[in-house]
LUMFIZA-746905 format. One line per field, with one value per residue (C-alpha): x, y negated, z; residue number from 0. Coordinates in steps of 0.25 Angstrom, whole numbers, plus 5000, padded with zeros to 4 digits. Layout:
BEGIN
xx <- c(X_...) $
yy <- c(Y_...) $
zz <- c(Z_...) $
guse <- c(NUM_...) $
END
This chain:
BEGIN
xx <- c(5435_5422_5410_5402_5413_5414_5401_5401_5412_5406_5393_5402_5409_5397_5391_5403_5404_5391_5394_5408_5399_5391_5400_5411_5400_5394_5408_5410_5397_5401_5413_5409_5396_5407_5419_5421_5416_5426_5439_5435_5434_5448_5456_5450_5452_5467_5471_5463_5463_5476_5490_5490_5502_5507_5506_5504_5490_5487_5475_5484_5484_5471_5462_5450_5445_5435_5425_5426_5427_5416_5408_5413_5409_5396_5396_5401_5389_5379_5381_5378_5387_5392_5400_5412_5413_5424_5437_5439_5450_5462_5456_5445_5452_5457_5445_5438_5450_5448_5434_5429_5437_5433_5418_5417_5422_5413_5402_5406_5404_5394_5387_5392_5379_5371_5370_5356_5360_5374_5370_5369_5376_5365_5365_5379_5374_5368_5379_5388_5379_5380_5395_5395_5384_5395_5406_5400_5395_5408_5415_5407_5410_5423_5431_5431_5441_5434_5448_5460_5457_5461_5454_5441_5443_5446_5435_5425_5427_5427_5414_5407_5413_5403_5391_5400_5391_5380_5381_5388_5374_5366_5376_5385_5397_5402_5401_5418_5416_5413_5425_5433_5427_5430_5443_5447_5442_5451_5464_5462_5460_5473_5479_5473_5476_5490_5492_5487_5497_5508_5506_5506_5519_5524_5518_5523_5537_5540_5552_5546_5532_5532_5536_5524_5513_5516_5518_5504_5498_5504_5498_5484_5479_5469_5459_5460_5469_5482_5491_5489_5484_5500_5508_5499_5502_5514_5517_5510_5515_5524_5532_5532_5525_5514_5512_5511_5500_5492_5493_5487_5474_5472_5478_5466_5457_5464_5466_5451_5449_5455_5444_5432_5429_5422_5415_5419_5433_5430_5425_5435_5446_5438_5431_5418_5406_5405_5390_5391_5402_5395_5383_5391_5397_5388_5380_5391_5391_5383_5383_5385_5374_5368_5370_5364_5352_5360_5360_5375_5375_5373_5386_5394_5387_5380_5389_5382_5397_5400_5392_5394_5408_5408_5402_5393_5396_5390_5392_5401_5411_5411_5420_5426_5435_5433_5434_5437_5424_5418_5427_5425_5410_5411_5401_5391_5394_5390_5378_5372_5375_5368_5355_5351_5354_5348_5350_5365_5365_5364_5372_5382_5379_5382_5394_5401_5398_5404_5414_5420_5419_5429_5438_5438_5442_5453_5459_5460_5464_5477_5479_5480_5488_5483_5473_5460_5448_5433_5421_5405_5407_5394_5390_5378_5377_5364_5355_5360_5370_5380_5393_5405_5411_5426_5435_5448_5458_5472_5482_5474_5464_5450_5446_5430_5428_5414_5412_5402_5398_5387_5385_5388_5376_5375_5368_5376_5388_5381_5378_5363_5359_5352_5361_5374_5367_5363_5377_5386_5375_5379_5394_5399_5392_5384_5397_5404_5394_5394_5410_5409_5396_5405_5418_5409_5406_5422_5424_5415_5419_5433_5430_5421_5432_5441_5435_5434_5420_5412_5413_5401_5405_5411_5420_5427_5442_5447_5446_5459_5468_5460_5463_5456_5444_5444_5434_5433_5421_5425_5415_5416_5410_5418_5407_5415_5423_5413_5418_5431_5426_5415_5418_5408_5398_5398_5397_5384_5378_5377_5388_5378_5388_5388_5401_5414_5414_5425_5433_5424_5434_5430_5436_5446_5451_5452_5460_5470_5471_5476_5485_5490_5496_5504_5506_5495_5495_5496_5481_5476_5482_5475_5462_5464_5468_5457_5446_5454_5453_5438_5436_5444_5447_5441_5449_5442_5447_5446_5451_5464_5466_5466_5475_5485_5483_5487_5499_5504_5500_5495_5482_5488_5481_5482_5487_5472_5461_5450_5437_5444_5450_5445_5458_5456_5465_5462_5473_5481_5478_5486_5497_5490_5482_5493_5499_5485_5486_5495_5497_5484_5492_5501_5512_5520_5522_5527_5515_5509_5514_5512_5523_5532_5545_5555_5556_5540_5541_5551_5543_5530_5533_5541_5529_5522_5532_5529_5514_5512_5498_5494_5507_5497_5492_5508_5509_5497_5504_5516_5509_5499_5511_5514_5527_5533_5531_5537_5550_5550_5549_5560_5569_5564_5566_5581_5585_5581_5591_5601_5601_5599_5610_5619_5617_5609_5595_5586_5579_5571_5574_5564_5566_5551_5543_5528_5520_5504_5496_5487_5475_5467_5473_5475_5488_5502_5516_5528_5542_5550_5566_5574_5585_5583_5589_5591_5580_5573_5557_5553_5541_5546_5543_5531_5522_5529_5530_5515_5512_5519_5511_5497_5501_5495_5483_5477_5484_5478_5486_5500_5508_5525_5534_5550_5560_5574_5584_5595_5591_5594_5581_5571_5568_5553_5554_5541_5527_5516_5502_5498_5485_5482_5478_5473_5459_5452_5457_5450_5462_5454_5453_5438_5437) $
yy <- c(4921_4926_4916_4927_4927_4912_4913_4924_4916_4904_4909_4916_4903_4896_4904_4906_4888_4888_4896_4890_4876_4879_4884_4872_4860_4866_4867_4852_4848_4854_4849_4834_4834_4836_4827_4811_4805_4794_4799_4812_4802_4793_4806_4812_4800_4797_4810_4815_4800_4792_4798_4803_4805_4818_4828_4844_4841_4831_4838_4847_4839_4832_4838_4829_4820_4806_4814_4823_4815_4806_4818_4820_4805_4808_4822_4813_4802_4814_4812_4800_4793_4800_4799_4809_4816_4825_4818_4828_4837_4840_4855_4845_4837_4847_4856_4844_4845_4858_4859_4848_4851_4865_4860_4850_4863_4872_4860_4861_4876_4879_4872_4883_4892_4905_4916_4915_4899_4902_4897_4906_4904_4896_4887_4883_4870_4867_4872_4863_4855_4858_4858_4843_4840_4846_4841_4826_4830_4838_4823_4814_4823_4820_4811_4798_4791_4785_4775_4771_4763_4750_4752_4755_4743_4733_4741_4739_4725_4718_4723_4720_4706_4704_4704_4699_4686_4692_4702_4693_4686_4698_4705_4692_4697_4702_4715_4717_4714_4730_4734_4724_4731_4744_4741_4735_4745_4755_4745_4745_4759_4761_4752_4756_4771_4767_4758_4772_4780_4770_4770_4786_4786_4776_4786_4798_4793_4797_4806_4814_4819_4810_4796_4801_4802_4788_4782_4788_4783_4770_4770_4776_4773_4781_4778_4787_4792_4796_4798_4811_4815_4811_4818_4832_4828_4826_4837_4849_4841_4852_4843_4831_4835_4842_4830_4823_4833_4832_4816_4813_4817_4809_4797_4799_4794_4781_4781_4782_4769_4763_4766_4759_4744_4732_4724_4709_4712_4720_4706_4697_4705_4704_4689_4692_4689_4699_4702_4707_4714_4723_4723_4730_4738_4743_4745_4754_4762_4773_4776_4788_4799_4791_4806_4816_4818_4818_4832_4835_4840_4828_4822_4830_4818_4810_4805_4792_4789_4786_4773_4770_4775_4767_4771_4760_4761_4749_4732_4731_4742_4753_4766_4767_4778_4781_4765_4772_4778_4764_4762_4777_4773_4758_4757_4765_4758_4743_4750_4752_4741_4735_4742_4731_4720_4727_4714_4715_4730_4725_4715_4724_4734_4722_4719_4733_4733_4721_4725_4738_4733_4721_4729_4740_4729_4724_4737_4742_4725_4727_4742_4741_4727_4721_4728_4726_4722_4723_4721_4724_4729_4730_4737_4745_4758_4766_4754_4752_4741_4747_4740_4745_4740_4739_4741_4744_4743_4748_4752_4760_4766_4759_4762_4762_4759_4758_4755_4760_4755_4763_4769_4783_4787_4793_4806_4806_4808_4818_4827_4822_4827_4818_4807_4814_4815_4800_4794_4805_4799_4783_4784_4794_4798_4786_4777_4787_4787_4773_4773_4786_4780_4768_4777_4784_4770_4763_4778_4775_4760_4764_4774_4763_4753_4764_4767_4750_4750_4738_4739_4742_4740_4727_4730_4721_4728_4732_4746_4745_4757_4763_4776_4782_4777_4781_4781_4778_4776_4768_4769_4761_4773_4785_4798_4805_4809_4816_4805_4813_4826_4826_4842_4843_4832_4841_4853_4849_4845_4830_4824_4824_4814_4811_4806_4814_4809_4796_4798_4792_4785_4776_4762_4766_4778_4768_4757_4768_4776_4762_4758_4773_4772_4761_4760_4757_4769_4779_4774_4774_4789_4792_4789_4795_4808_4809_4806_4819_4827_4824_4829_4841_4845_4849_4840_4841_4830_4815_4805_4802_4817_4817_4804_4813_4824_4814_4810_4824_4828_4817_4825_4833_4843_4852_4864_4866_4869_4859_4863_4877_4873_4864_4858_4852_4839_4837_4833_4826_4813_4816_4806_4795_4795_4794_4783_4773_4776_4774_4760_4755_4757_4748_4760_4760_4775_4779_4778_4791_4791_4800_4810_4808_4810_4798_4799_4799_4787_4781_4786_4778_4765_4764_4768_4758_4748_4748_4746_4749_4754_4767_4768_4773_4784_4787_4786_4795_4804_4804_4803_4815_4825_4832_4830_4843_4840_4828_4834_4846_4835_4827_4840_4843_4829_4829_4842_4837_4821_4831_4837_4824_4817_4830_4828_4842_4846_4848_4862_4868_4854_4846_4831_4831_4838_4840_4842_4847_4852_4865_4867_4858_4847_4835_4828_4830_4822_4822_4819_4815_4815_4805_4795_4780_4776_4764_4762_4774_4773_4780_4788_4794_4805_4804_4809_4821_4826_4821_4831_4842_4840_4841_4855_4858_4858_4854_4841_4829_4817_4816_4806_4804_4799_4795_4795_4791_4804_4795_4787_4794_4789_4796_4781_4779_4776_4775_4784_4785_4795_4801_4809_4821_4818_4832_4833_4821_4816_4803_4792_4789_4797_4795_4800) $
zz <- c(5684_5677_5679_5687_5697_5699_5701_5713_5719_5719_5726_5736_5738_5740_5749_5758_5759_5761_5775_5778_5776_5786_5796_5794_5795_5806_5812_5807_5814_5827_5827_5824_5834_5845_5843_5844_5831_5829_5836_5823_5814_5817_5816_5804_5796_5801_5800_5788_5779_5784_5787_5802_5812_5808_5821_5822_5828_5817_5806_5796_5782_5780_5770_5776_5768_5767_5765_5776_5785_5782_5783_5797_5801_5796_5806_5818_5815_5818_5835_5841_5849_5861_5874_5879_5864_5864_5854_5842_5845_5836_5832_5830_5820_5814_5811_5804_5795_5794_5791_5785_5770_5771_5775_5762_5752_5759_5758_5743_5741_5748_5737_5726_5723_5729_5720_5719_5714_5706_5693_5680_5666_5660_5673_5671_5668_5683_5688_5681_5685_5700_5700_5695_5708_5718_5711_5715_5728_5732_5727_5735_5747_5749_5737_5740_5730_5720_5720_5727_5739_5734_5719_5727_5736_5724_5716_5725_5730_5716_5712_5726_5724_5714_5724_5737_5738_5736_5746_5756_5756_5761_5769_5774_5767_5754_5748_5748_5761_5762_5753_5764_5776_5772_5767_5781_5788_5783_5781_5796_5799_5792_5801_5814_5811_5807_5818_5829_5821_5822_5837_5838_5832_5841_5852_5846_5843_5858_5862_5875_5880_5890_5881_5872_5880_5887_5874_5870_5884_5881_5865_5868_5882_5886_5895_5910_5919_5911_5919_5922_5908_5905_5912_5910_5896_5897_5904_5897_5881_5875_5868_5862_5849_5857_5863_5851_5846_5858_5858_5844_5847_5859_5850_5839_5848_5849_5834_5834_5839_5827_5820_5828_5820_5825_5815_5819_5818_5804_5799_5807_5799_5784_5787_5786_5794_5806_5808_5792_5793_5805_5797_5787_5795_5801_5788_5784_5798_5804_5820_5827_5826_5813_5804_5815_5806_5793_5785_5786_5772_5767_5772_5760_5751_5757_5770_5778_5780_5765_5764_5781_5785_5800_5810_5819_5834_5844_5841_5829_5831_5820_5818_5803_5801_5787_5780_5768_5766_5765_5753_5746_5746_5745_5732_5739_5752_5743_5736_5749_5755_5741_5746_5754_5744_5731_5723_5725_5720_5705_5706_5711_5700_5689_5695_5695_5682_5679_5687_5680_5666_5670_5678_5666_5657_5668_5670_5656_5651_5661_5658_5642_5640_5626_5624_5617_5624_5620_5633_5631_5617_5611_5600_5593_5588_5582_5586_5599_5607_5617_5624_5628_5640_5636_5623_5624_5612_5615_5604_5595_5605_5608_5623_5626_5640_5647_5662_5670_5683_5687_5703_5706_5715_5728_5723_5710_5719_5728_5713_5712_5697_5691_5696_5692_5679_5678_5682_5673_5662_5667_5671_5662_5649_5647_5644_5639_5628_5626_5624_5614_5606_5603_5600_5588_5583_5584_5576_5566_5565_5562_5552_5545_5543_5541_5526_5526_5526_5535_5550_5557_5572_5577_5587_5597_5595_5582_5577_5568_5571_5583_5585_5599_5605_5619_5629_5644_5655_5668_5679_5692_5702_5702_5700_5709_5697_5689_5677_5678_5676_5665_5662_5676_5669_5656_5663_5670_5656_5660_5649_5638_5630_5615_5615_5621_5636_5639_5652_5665_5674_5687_5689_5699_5690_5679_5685_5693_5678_5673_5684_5684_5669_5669_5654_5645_5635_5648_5651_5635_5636_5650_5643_5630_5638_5648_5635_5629_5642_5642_5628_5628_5644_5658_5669_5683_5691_5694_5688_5696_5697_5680_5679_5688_5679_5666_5675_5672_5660_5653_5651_5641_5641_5627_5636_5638_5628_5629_5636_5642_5656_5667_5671_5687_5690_5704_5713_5701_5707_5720_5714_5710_5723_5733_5723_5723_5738_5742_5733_5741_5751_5747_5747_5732_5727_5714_5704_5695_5681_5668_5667_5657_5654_5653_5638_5635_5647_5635_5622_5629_5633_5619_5611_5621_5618_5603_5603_5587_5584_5589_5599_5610_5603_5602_5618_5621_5613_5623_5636_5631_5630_5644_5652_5650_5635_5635_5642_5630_5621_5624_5626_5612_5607_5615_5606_5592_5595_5600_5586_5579_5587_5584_5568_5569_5563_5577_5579_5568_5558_5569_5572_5578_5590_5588_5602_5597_5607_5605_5594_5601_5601_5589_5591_5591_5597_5586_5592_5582_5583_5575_5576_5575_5561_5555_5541_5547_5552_5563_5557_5545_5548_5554_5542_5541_5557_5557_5544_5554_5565_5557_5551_5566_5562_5574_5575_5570_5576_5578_5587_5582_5591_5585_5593_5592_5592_5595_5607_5619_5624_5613_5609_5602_5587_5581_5582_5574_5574_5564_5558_5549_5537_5530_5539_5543_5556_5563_5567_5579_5590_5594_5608) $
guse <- c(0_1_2_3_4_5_6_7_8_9_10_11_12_13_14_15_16_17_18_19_20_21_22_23_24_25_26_27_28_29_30_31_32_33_34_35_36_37_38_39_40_41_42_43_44_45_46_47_48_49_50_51_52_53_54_55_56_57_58_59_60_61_62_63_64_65_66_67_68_69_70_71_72_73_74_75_76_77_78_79_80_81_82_83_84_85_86_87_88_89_90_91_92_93_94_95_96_97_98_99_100_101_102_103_104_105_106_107_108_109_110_111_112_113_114_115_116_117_118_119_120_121_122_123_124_125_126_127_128_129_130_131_132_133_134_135_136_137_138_139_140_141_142_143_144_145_146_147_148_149_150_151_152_153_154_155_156_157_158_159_160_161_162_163_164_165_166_167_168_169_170_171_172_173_174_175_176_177_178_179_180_181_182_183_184_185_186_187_188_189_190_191_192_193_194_195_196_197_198_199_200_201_202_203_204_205_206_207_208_209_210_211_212_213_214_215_216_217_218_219_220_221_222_223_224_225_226_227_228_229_230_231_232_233_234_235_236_237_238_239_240_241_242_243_244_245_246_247_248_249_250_251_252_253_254_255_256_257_258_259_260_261_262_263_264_265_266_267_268_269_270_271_272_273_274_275_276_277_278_279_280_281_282_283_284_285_286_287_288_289_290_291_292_293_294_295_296_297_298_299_300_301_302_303_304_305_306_307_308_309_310_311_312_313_314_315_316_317_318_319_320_321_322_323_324_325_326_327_328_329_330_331_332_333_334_335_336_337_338_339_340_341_342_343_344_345_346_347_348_349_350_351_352_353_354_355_356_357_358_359_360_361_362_363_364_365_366_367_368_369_370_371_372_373_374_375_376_377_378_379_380_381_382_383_384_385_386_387_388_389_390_391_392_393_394_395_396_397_398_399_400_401_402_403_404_405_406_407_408_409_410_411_412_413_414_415_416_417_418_419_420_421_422_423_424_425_426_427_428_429_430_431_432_433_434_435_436_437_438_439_440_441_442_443_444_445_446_447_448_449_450_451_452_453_454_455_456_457_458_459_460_461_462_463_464_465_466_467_468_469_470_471_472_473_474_475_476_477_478_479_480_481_482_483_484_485_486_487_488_489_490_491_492_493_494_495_496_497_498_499_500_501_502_503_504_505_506_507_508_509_510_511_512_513_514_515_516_517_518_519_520_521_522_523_524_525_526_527_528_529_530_531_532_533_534_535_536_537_538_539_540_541_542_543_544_545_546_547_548_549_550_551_552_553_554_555_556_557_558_559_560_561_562_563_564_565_566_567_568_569_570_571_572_573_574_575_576_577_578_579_580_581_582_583_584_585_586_587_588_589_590_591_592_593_594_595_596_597_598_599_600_601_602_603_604_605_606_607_608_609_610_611_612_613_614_615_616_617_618_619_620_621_622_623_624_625_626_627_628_629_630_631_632_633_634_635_636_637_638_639_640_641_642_643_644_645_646_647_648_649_650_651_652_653_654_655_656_657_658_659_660_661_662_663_664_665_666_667_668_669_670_671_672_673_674_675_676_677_678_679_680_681_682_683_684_685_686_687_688_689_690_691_692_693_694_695_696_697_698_699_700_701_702_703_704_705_706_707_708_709_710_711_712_713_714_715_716_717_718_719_720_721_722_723_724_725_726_727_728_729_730_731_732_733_734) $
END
């Protein structure tokens, strides 16, 4: 579609939002000035956030999220406290579900430009610019997972450890105290909510009309004269699933009360003091009426409920129907907190820190068994000292990892320019830099003591034999993935690197990346594939939704020529999801793995198995060719042992099958077909398949795998990577 036409659409678009906006929130408003604020809340949360009781009246599948509904508590919170307020109907229900999705992408569009704003070919910058400001802000309206549950509840509770005496002192109780309040209150909201639905089933197990309603009377006793409300009921029901419908919305209101908490019994449950724990509850509560002079705009991004999701009613009782919140925002939720011990906000700051760089070192320590280790590297270059937080040596690759810890800030989140400029500066580029800068030297180095000439840099790891330098940044705060997707960064001009950008993954990211791969060199080869992608392609997605994309495909992607096609992964993490859920849960479910075929399964773990120098550049190799490759190849493979088996020359005189990828690319995979024979070395012929594959002119490296023709397995014999030799082509792979 020409440019010129995107354009028109887009104001159109924007225009016809900005309408619809209006005409949804006020609807929205309306809507949530007249119905019961917590009996709303209860159902939207069950039937939107937890697994209902199926039912014909029951909201159509749920496409309400957190967000929306936080938004809604922050709409209800605008009326005072009121008597006789009408309970929300289930049209009511249901055109919150309705609306609220459609409101948020209208909230989103409506922001596209006018004509008179719709930005002009030399503006493209701003504009690209703009896009990376409503990217954040369209994030931080609704996505909430910066982790899986329990990630985010160890994550956050070891670092606030580190200040718990401290803060115990000024607010007479530790700091995890708030990870474990949270945590309790939605371990028993799940429990209530399951016990209500446990007693409808119970309820709605009945045969007849008649044994249902008494059964419901019997379940929820409602205040009044029932008597004659029963046998009307009874009597005008239409059958027994009609009678089901009618019933469940009368139950809500009970399942409401599920929801109400008292603070004593909060602390008797977690063994703390009770007058802090109320004092912190009500700290991280508002009361009824608190937003009715709030700008309803500014609930998109800027929601009171984020950082104070309960509600204060009188004595110590509160109302929490959305607990998670609490933990979605627990680093904000402790930083303002902080506010009124700024002593403590340092402290906290030094012991993230400290924090991330040892649980970096843990992760990738337990995720690459003998490997080598190097911590605070310092060294010096053009007159000035730097340190590198973590050095990695695994087989023949160095890995460079620095760790940030730095905030991400309210108005960075919410597309503040000069912030988002400062923290893509901080968390992205600036160590980024660091990792490359020291990538130029360890080149340098090795090409010194290469020509056996005095080494200049003393390093911590030996050099002998490195063939790829990789890179990788690790912050603690999730930018609402921005780190990610740096084609959005380099679009808006805010890149400005010397040095080709390392992948930027958060904490979480990092430690399910590792757990995700289960085998050492799948993990090198997730890293080595995500530097290429960033180098050569466009993937818009986050990181959970790329590591589902490398699941299928291994990230090959040569099919596409660098720098030409934006390639949109989102929705690829749908598997891993429902897998860490479901394992906080405490439920076992099949785990996610790469797709290979049996045989490159085989060919991996007995390359693995024989761990001779530069046996994991052999494996990325394999687990960089696609699924349907690795089928073609074995077929192909299959046909020439059938004619060695047979005593006949294989197709066209070819013991061997080349896969090279497209002119821009640099490597090539041999296969290469022979029996296993007494006084006969695997690699004989390596040289000569190698000189093959290099009358490509494009391919500069080339990986060879032997197998056995007689083994009905396609048993490993032997590999080996080799170079080109008539054009200068660096050993190491500096990226």
């Amino acid at each position: 579609m020409p440019l010129s036409d995107r354009k028109a659409y887009a104001i159109e678009l924007g225009k016809k939002s900005r309408e619809r906006k209006g005409t949804i929130l006020e609807e929205v408003r309306e809507l949530c000035a007249r119905i019961e604020p917590f009996i709303t809340l209860a159902v939207l949360q069950t039937y939107a956030l937890m697994n209902g009781v199926q039912s014909s009246k029951a909201p159509r599948e749920a496409k309400l999220q957190q967000g929306h509904i936080e938004f809604v508590q922050a709409l209800l919170l605008a009326a005072p406290p009121r008597n006789g307020i009408a309970p929300p109907q289930p049209d009511d229900i249901q055109s919150l579900f309705d609306l609220l999705p459609e409101l948020f992408e209208a909230h989103q569009t409506a922001r596209l430009p006018t004509a008179s704003e719709a930005p002009s070919k030399e503006d493209e910058k701003q504009s690209a610019v703009t896009a990376l400001q409503e990217y954040l802000r369209a994030h931080t309206a609704v996505v909430r997972n910066w982790g899986y549950y329990g990630t985010v509840k160890r994550v956050s509770h070891d670092q606030f450890r580190a200040i718990d005496s401290d803060f115990h002192a000024k607010f007479g109780l530790a700091l995890t105290d708030v990870v474990r309040l949270f945590d309790h209150l939605i371990r028993r909201m799940e429990d209530q909510v399951n016990q209500h639905w446990s007693q409808l089933r119970s309820v709605f197990a009945a045969k007849t009309v008649d044994e249902l309603v008494d059964s419901f009377l019997e379940a929820f006793p409602f205040k009044g004269e029932l008597q004659a409300w029963s046998e009307s009921f009874k009597l005008d029901a239409p059958h027994l699933e009609g009678a089901k419908n009618a019933l469940l919305p009368l139950a809500d209101r009970f399942l409401t009360m599920r929801f109400f908490v008292n603070s004593a019994v909060v602390a008797e449950a977690l063994q703390i003091d009770p007058e802090a724990t109320d004092s912190l509850m009500t700290k991280l509560s508002q009361s009824l009426g608190v937003t009715q002079d709030c700008d309803v705009e500014s609930f998109f991004w800027n929601n009171p409920v984020w950082t104070k999701p309960l509600i204060k009613l009188s004595g110590h009782d509160y109302f929490c129907a959305l607990p998670q919140t609490g933990m979605s925002f627990i680093y904000q939720i402790a930083d303002a907190l902080l506010q009124e011990a700024p002593k403590l906000i340092e402290k906290l700051s030094k012991a993230r820190s400290d924090y991330l760089e040892r649980e970096v070192h843990r992760l990738l320590a337990a995720a690459f068994p003998n490997a080598q280790f190097a911590t605070a590297y310092q060294w010096r270059h053009e007159g000035q000292q730097f340190e590198t937080d973590l050095i990695l040596r695994y087989d023949t690759t160095l890995l460079l990892v620095e760790a940030k810890s730095g905030k991400v800030t309210w108005p960075a989140l919410r597309g503040a320019t000069d912030r988002v400029v400062e923290h893509v500066k901080r968390l992205i580029v600036d160590p980024s830099e660091q990792s490359g800068r020291l990538s130029k030297v360890i080149q340098q180095e090795i090409e010194i003591r290469k020509s056996e000439a005095k080494q200049n840099l003393d390093f911590p790891i030996s050099l002998d034999g490195i063939t790829s330098v990789l890179r990788l940044s690790v912050t603690l705060h999730d930018f609402a993935t921005v780190q990610s997707v740096p084609t959005l960064l380099q679009d808006a001009g805010l890149l400005s690197n010397q040095y080709p950008l390392s992948p930027c993954i958060s904490l979480a990211d990092l430690e399910v990346m590792l757990d995700l791969l289960e085998h050492p060199h799948e993990r090198l080869h997730y890293i080595r594939q995500r530097t290429q992608s960033l180098l050569t392609h466009h993937l818009v997605g986050d990181e959970l939704d790329i590591m589902g994309f490398y699941l299928d495909t291994g990230l090959n992607l040569n099919g596409f020529e660098p720098g030409k096609h934006r390639l949109i992964t989102a929705g690829y993490s749908a598997a891993i999801d429902k897998y860490y859920s479901m394992r906080d849960e405490g439920q076992q479910t099949p785990k996610p793995s790469r797709a290979l075929s049996p045989w490159f399964k085989s060919l991996l773990s007995q390359v693995a198995n024989r761990p001779t120098q530069g046996w994991s550049e052999l494996t990325s190799a394999l687990l960089s060719v696609t699924r349907d490759d690795q089928d073609e190849l074995e077929r192909r493979v299959r046909a020439i042992t059938a004619c060695i088996k047979d005593g006949r020359t294989p197709p066209n005189g070819q013991d061997a099958i080349i896969l090279s990828g497209p002119i821009w690319t640099n490597s090539a995979l041999v296969i290469h077909v022979k029996p296993r024979l007494a006084g006969h070395r695997a690699n004989d012929k390596a040289e000569n398949l190698a000189s093959a594959t290099f009358e490509q002119g494009h391919i500069e490296r080339c990986y060879l795998i032997v197998v056995d023709a007689l083994d009905p397995g396609l048993a490993y014999m032997g590999g080996s990577v080799w170079y080109r030799t008539d054009r200068p082509v660096p050993a190491t792979i500096f990226m």
